[in-house]
N, C-alpha and C positions, 0 to 999 in steps of 0.2 A: 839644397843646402840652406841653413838658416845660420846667418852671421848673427855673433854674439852682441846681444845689445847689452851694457850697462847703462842702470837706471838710478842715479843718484840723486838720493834726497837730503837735502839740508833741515833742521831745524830745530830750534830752541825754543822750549815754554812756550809751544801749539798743542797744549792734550786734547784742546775742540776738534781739532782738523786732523792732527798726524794719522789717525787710523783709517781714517775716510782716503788722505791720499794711497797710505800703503795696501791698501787694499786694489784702486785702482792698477796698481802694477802686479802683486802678486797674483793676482785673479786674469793675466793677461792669457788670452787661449794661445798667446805664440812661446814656444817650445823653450828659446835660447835667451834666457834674462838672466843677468848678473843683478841683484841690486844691490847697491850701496848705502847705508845712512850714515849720516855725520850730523850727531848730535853733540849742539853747545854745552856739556854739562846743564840740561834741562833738568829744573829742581821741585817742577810742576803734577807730574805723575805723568808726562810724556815717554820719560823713560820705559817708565814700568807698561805702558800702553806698546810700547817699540819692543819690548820682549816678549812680548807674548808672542810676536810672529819669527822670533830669532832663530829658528829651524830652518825657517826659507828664507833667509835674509845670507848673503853671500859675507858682507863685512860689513862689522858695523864698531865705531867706534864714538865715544861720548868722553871730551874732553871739552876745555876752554877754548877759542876762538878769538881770532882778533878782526870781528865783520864776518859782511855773509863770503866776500869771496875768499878768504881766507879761507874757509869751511867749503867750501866749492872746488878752490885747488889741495886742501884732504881729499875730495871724493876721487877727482882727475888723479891722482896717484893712487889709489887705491882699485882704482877701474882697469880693469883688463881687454874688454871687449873689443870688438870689433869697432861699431858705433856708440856714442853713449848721448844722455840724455838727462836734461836738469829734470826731475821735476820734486820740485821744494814742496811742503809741507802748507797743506791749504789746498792747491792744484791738482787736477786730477788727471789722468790720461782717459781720452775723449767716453770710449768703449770700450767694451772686454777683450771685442777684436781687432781694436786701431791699429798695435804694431804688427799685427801678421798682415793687415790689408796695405802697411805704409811698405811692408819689403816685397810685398806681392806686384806695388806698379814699375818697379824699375831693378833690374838686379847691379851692385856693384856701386852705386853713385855715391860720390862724396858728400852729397850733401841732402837730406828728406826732408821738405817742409808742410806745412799746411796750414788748414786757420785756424785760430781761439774764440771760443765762448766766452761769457763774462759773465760771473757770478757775483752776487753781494754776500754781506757778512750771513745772513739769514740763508745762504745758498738757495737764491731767487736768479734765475736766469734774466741775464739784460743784455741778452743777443750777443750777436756779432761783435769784434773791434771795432772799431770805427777806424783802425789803419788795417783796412784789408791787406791782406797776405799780394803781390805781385806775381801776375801770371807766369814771371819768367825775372827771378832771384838774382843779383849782382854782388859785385861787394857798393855798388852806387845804388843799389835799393834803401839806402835809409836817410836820404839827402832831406827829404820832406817826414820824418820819425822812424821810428822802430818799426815798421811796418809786418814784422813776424816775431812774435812772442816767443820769449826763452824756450817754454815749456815745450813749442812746435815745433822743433827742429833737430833733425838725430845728423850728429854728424859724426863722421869719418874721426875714429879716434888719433889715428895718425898725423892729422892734420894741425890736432888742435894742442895748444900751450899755455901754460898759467894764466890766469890770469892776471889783470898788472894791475897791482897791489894802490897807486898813488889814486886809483879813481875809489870810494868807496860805495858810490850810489848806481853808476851809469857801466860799472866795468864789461858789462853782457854784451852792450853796444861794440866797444871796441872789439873783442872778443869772437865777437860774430866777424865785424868787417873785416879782419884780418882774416880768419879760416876765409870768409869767400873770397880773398882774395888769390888765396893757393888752392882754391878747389878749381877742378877743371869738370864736373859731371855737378849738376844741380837741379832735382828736380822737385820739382810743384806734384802735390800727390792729388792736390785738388777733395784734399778731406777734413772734415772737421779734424783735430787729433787730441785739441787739449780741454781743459774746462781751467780757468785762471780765476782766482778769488781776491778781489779788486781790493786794494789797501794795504799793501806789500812796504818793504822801507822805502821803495824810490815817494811812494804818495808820503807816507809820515816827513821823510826830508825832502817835499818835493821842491824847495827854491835849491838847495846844493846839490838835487839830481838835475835840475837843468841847468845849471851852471856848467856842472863837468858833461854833460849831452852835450854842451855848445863849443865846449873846448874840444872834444875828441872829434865832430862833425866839422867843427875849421881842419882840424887836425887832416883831415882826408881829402875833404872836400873842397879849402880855401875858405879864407875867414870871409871874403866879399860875397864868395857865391852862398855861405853858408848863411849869411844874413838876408839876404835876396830872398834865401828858401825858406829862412824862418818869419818872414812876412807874409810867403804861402801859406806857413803851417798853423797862424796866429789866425788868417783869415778860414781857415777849413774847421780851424777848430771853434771859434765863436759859429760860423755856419750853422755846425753838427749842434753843438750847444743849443741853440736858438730852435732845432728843428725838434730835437729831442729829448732837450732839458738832461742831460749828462753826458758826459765828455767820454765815457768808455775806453780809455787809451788802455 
């Protein structure tokens, strides 16, 4: 049996990227893919890039947007599947065979993860995250960062709920810790899965992405211990910085 994955992509005025990500999914060897697009009324030739594949594209709609999750909770409504899956425009899924090897290690689980690659604008590979993915996933996995990239994680569509609308930079964070909170099966696949193209809106606003990161992690966490942990994450991250001259988050 192969449960239905939806694959939704977000984006506006990316005609560099959109066709490099949609390829990554439609070229997937595994059988059951929904995808989704939800284009911003893109006024770039992304449009016209996004229909050229619209035979194999499940729904795709191109209207205005108020933010990315705004356009993220379009796709969650529009998505049927079983599990579903961000992956936004820029980003790619790992290989051709990532999601048939990620429902190949475990059957049933509420929750699939694995690690990210990190590319630059030039799509120049710059390794690894630097917040390694966690052997063994919680909803207390993100006390020291986001330690598993949007793009890695297929989860349980039944699980999951809008997004909430008041965060505009960091909403993914909360997002996540709430599904792990009502997931009771979570497992590590222990595979590369995604390719992430580093410069996203959280980097463009990044002092009011961490602002509301700091708010949602008091939010869970406690605002003492969450300070406590952001003096870990301040010293890991000049560390990383110092050893390898960039920050790879």
């Amino acid at each position: 049996m192969h449960p239905k994955l939806s694959v939704i992509t977000i984006v506006y005025n990316n005609v560099k990227d959109i066709e490099r990500t949609m390829l990554s999914v439609l070229n997937q060897s595994y059988p059951n893919i929904e995808y989704v697009v939800v284009d911003g009324a893109s006024n770039d030739g992304t449009l016209e890039v996004i229909k050229k594949y619209e035979n194999r594209i499940a729904k795709l709609i191109s209207e205005k947007d108020n933010g990315i999750y705004d356009a993220m909770n379009k796709g969650l409504e529009l998505a049927t599947g079983d599990y579903v899956l961000f992956m936004n425009s820029g980003d790619e899924i790992y290989e051709l065979e990532t999601v048939e090897k990620i429902f190949a290690t475990a059957p049933n689980a509420d929750i699939y993860y694995g690690e990210t690659e990190m590319y630059d604008e030039n799509w120049q590979n710059l390794g690894r995250r630097r917040h390694q993915a966690p052997e063994h996933f919680t909803w207390e996995s993100f006390k020291y960062g986001m330690s598993i990239s949007h793009q890695a994680i297929y989860i349980k569509r039944s699980l999951t709920e809008p997004y909430n609308l008041q965060y505009r930079y960091s909403s993914d964070i909360d997002w996540i810790i709430k599904i792990a909170k009502k997931a009771s099966s979570i497992v590590n696949t222990h595979l590369y899965v995604a390719k992430y193209l580093v410069g996203g809106m959280s980097k463009k606003k990044h002092r009011e992405s961490l602002k509301e990161r700091f708010q949602i992690l008091s939010h869970y966490y406690g605002l003492v211990s969450n300070i406590i942990n952001h003096i870990v994450i301040a010293f890991n991250l000049a560390f990383y910085f110092l050893k390898h001259k960039r920050t790879n988050d």
